[in-house]
C-alpha positions in Angstrom: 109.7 14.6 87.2 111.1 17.9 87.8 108.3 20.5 89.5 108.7 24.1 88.8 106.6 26.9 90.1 105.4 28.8 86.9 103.5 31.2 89.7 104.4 35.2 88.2 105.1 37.4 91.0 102.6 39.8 91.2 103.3 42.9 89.4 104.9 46.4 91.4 104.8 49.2 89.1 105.9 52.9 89.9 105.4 55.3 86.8 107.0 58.7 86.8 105.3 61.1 84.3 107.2 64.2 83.8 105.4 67.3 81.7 104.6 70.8 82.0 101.3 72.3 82.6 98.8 71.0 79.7 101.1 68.2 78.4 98.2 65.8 78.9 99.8 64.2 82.4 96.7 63.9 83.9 94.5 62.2 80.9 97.9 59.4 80.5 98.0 58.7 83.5 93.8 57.6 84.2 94.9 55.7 80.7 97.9 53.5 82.4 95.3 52.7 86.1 92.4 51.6 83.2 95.7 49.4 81.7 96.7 48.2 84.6 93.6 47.7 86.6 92.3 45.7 83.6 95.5 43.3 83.6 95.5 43.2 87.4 91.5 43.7 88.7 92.5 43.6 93.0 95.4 46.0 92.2 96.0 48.8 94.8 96.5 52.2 92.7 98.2 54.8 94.5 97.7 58.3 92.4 100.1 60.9 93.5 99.5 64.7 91.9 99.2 67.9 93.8 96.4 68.9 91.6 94.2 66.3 92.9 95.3 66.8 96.6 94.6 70.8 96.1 90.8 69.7 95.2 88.1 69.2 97.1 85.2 66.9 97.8 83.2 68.7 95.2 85.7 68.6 92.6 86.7 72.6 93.3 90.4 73.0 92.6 91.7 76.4 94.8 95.6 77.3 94.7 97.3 78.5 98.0 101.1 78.6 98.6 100.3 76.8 101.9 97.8 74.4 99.7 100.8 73.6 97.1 103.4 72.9 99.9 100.5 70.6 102.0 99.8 68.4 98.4 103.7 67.9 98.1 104.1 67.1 101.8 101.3 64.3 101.7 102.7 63.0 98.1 106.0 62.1 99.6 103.9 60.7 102.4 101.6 59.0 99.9 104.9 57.6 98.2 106.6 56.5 101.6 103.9 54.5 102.9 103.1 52.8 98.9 106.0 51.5 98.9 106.4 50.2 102.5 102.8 48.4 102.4 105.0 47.3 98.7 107.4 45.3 100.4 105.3 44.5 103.1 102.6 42.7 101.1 104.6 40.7 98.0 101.5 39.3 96.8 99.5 42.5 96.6 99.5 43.8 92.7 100.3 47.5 93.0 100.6 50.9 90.9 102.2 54.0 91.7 101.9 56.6 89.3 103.1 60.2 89.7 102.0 62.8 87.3 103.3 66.5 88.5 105.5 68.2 86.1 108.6 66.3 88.0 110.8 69.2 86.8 113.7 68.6 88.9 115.7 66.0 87.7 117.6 65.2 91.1 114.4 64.7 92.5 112.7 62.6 89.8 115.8 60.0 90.5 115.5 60.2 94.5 111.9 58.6 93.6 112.9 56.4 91.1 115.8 55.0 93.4 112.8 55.0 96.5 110.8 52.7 94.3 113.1 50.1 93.3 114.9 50.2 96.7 111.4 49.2 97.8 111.2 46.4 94.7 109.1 48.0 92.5 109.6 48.3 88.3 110.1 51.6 87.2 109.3 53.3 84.6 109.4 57.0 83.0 107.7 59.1 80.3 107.9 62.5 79.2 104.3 64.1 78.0 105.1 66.4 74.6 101.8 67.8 74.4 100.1 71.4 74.0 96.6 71.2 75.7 95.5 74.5 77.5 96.2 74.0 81.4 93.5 73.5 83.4 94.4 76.2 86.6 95.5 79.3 84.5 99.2 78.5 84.6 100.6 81.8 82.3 102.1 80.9 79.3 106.0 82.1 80.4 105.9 79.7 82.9 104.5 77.0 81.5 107.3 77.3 78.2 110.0 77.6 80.9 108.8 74.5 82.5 109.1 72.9 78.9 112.6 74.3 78.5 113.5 72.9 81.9 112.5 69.6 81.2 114.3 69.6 78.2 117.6 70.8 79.9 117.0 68.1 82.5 116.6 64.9 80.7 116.9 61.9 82.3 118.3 59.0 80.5 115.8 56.3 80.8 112.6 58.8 80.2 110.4 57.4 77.3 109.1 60.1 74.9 105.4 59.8 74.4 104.5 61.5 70.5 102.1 64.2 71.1 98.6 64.2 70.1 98.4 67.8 70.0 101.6 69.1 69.2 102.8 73.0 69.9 101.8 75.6 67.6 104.5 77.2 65.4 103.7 80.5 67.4 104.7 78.9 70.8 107.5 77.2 69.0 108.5 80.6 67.9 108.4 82.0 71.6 110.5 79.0 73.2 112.8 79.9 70.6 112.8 83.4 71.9 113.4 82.3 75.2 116.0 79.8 74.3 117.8 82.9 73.0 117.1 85.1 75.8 120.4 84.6 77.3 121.9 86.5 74.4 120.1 89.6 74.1 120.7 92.9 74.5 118.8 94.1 77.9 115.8 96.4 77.9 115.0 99.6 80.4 112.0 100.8 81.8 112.2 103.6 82.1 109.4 104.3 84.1 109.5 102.3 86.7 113.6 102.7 86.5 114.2 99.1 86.1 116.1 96.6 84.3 113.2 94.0 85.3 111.0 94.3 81.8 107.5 92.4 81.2 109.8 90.9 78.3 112.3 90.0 81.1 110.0 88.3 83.4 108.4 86.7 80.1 111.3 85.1 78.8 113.8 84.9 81.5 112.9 82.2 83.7 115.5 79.8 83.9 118.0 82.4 86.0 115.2 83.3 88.8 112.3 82.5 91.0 109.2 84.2 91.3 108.0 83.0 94.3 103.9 83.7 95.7 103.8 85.0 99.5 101.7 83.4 101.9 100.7 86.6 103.9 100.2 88.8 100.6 98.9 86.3 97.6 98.9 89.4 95.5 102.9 89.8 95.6 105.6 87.8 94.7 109.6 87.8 95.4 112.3 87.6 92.6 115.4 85.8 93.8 118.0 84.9 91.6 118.7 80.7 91.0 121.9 79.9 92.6 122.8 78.6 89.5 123.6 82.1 88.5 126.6 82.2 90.9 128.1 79.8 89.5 127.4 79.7 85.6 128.5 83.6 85.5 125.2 84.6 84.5 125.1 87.9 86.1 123.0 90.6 84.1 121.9 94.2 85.3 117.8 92.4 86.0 119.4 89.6 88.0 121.3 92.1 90.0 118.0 93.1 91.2 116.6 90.5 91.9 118.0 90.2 95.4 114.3 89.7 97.2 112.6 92.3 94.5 109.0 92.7 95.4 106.6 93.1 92.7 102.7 93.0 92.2 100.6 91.3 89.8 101.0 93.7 87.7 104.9 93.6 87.4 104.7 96.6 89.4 107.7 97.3 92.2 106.6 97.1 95.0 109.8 96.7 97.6 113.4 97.7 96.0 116.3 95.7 97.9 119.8 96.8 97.6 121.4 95.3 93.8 123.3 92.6 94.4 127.5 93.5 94.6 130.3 91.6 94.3 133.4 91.0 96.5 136.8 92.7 95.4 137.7 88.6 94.7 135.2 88.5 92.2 135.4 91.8 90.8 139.4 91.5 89.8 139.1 87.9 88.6 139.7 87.1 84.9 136.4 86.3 83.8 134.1 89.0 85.7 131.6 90.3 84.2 131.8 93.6 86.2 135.6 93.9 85.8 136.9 96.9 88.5 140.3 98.5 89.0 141.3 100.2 92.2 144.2 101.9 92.6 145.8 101.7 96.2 146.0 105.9 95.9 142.1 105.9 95.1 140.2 107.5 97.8 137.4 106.1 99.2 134.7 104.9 101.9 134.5 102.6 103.9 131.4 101.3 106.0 131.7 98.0 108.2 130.1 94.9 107.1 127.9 93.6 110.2 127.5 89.5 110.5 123.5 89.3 110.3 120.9 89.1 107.8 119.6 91.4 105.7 116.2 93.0 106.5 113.7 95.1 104.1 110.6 97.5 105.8 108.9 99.9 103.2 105.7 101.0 104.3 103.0 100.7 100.6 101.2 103.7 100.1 99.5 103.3 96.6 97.5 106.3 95.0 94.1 105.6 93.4 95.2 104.9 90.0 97.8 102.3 90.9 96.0 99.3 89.8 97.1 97.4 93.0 95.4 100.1 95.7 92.5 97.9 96.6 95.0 95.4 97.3 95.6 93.7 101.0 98.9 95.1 101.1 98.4 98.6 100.5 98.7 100.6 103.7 101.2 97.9 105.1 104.5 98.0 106.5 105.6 94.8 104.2 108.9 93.1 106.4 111.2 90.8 103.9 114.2 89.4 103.6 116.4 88.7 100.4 113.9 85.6 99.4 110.8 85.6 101.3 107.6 88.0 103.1 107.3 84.7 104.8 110.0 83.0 106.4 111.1 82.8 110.1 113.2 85.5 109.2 111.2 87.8 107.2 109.2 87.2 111.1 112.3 88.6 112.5 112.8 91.2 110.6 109.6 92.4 111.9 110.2 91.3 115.5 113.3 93.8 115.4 112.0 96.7 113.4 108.1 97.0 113.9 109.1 99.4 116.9 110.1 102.2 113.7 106.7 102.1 111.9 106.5 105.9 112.2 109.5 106.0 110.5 108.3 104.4 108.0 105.2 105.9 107.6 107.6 109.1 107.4 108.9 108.1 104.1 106.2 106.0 102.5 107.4 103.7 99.2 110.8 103.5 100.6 112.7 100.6 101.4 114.5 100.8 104.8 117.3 98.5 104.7 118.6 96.3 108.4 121.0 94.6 109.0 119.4 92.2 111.5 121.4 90.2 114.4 119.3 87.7 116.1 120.1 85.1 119.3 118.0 82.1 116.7 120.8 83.0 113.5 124.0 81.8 114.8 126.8 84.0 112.9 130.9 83.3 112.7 130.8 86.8 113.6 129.4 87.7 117.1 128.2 90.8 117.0 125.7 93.3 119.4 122.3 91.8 118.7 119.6 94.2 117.0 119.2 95.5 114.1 121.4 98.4 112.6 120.2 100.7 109.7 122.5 100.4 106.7 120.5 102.4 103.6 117.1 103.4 102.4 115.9 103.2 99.0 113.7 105.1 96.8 111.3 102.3 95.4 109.6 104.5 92.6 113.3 105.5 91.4 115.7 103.1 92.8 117.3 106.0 94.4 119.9 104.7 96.9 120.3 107.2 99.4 124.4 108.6 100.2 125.8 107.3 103.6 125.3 111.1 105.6 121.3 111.1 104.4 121.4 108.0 105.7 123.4 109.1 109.2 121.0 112.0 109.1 118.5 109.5 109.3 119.2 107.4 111.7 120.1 110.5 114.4 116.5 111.6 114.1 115.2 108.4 114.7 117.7 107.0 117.1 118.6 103.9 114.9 122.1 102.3 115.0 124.7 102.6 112.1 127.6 100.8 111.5 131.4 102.6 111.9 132.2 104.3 108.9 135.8 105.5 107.2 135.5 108.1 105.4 138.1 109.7 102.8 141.2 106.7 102.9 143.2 105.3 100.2 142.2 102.1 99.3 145.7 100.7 100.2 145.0 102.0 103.9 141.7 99.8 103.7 143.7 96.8 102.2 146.3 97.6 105.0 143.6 97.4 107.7 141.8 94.6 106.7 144.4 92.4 107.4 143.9 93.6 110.7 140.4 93.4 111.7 138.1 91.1 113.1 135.0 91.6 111.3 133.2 90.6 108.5 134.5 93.2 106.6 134.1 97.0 104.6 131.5 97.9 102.0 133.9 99.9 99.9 132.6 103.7 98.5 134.7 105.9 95.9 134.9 109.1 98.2 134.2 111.3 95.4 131.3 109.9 93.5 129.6 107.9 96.6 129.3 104.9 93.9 129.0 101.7 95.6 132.3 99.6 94.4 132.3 96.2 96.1 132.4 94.1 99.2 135.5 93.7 101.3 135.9 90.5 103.0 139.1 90.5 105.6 140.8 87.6 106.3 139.3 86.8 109.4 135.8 86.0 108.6 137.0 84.1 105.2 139.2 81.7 106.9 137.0 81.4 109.9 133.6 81.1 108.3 135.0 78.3 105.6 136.8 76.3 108.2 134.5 76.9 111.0 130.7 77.4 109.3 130.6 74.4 106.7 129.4 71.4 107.5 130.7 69.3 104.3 133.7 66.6 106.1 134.9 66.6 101.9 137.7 68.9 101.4 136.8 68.8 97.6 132.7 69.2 98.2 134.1 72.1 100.1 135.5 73.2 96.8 132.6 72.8 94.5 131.2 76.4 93.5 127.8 74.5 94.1 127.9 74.2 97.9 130.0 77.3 98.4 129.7 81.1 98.7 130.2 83.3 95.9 133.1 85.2 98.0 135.3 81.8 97.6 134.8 81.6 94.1 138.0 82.7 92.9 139.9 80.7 95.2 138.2 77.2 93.1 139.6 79.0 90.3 142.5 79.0 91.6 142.7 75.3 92.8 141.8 74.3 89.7 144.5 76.3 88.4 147.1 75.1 91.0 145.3 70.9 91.3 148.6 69.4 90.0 150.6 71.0 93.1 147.3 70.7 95.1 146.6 67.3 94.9 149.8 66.0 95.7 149.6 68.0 99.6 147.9 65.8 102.8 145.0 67.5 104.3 146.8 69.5 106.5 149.2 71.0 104.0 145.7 71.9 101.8 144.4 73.8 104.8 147.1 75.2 105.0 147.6 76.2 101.0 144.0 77.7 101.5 144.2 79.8 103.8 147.3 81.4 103.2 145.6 82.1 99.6 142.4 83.6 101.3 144.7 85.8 103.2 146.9 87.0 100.3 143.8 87.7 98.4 143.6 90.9 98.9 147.0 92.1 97.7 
């Protein structure tokens, strides 16, 4: 007689559940641990979902920023140490089950690769339906976590059928937003803004809106990085370069617009298309190698309906993408010593260029922080160079070197020549802000010398580049037959004698 061991190894299961708010994540996945727990009664169920970690003892949910971040810090934990005591104990049944929205599709297969790696069975399922959400998620969000899930599909997800199926009026709005990317842009013309209710509504998938710690009641728009490299670029994104606005969609801090390098300006496919003849006269201020830094002091009337808020009466320091980053910190570190200033010209944003021993730089430059423009948050008035300079003498703040009244072949002719980051480039006449100049220098020098990436071609993808070397992976695809036939060496060489010639 042969023996054979019919003995089943105990069951490992990790589940994935992947829905937006109210698709019924948290009611499937109590239904798979009553499966499960049926089939295996000593099972260990692990149940990982930042709505259940942001709730207390008394069943009390409360959202924080810092409250969100804690519940995803302890569910990676929660995950790591599942599948650990997984492997450790092979005899113990267990179930994993994860049921956040898993919107990220990069991130739903780092945890599905975790899970096997650790021997578990997988599996995945995408939640269809359209119960109200528990927390008060608003409705544009919770569609354009719908429409990112459907744009992020992963290949193995099963789709559940949904008990309670959308609504031909919310079908009607995803369709909206769907379509968003082909509208015509509206104005507001009130607050002098091209960053609508309908915009913040149905734009979602191109930007962030991201809650501040220190002032709950405010949030920062930052456009997706995505936009760089899809050429999505509209007049709303533009602004949307660390935009501060209320609960009430109501401006509260006014960055500089986002502008574009010459590079990106003259190539074929820009959206913002520019000619400059080398007889055109213009100004030229010089770029300084920091990071940018935003101080407007908030001084609300009455009827604004944010004046009982926290943050009226503040000086509110913030950077491109965050009131609450080590460097939004800095920012304040450096400038806090100008609040009068401030105070001076309440509901303006006072723009810095900030320099700092902790933010390394391919640049090195004077450490501070050097005044570079002022803007008019109620109008989006962008104050001329000499208001600024006028500015700046009364206050005994630091400008940059300015060239005033040059051809723009001069500048083209003296950027070969300098060792800076660069020129933010002014027609004389007009004081119209045209583009960024970047010189030679810093472009060879910060790609070469800044990126970490040992991959010539990861290098070259637009996704772990910056927008100022965008043209050139135009051109390299362009140019890969002759390209890919050079050693590394002769590449290196191809590239920088391209970033050098860009200018011409």
């Amino acid at each position: 007689y042969v023996l054979t061991n019919t003995k089943k190894e105990p069951m490992k299961k990790f589940i994935l559940l992947r829905g937006h708010q109210g698709s019924g994540k948290s009611t499937f996945a109590q239904e798979q641990i009553n499966a499960f727990q049926k089939q295996y009664p000593d099972a260990e169920i692990i149940h990982i979902e930042n709505d259940l970690l942001m709730t207390d003892e008394n069943g009390n949910y409360r959202f924080t920023v810092d409250g969100i971040e804690q519940a995803q810090r302890k569910g990676q934990a929660m995950m790591l140490n599942a599948c650990k005591r997984a492997k450790q104990n092979p005899q113990q049944p267990m179930l994993i089950i994860n049921s956040n929205t898993n919107q990220k599709g990069s991130a739903c297969i780092h945890l599905m690769q975790q899970a096997r790696k650790h021997g578990l069975l997988v599996e995945v399922y995408r939640l269809h339906n359209f119960y109200p959400n528990h927390h008060g998620v608003k409705e544009a969000d919770v569609l354009a976590a719908y429409i990112k899930l459907n744009n992020n599909r992963l290949r193995e997800e099963i789709h559940v059928k949904a008990m309670q199926p959308m609504n031909a009026e919310t079908a009607a709005l995803i369709e909206e937003m769907q379509q968003f990317s082909q509208r015509e842009l509206d104005y507001d013309e009130n607050q002098h803004t091209w960053v609508t209710e309908k915009y913040l509504r149905l734009g979602r998938r191109d930007f962030v809106a991201k809650i501040t710690k220190r002032y709950p009641e405010l949030s920062v728009l930052k456009y997706k990085r995505s936009v760089f490299y899809d050429n999505r670029f509209d007049e709303a994104l533009r602004e949307m370069r660390g935009l501060v606005i209320d609960n009430h969609n109501r401006i509260i801090v006014r960055p500089f617009k986002k502008q574009f390098n010459y590079s990106e300006r003259i190539a074929k496919d820009s959206k913002y298309p520019l000619h400059l003849d080398d007889a055109q006269r213009v100004d030229a201020v010089v770029k300084i190698n920091g990071f940018l830094g935003c101080c407007t002091y908030v001084a609300l009337p009455p009827e604004h309906p944010s004046h009982a808020a926290a943050f009226n009466h503040q000086v509110i320091y913030s950077t491109t993408g965050s009131l609450d980053s080590d460097f939004a910190k800095m920012v304040e570190s450096h400038c806090c010593q100008y609040e009068a200033l401030f105070k001076a010209y309440p509901n303006h944003t006072f723009l810095f260029e900030i320099t700092d021993a902790k933010d390394v730089h391919i640049i090195q430059e004077r450490l501070g922080e050097t005044l570079i423009g002022v803007i008019d948050v109620a109008t989006g008035r962008q104050f001329r160079e000499d208001e600024v300079n006028n500015i700046a003498a009364a206050y005994g703040l630091q400008r940059p070197p300015m060239l005033e009244n040059i051809t723009f072949g001069e500048l083209k002719a003296l950027l070969k020549t300098v060792k800076h980051e660069g020129f933010m480039v002014f027609d004389a006449a007009t004081k119209e802000t045209l583009c960024k100049l970047k010189s030679p220098y810093y472009l060879v020098s910060k790609f070469f010398g800044r990126s970490n990436e040992n991959s010539l071609g990861r290098k070259l993808d637009k996704k772990h580049v910056d927008e100022e070397y965008y043209p050139l992976v135009d051109y390299l695809r362009e140019q890969r037959d002759t390209f890919n036939t050079l050693g590394e060496q002769e590449k290196i060489a191809f590239i920088q004698r391209y970033l050098e010639n860009m200018i011409e």
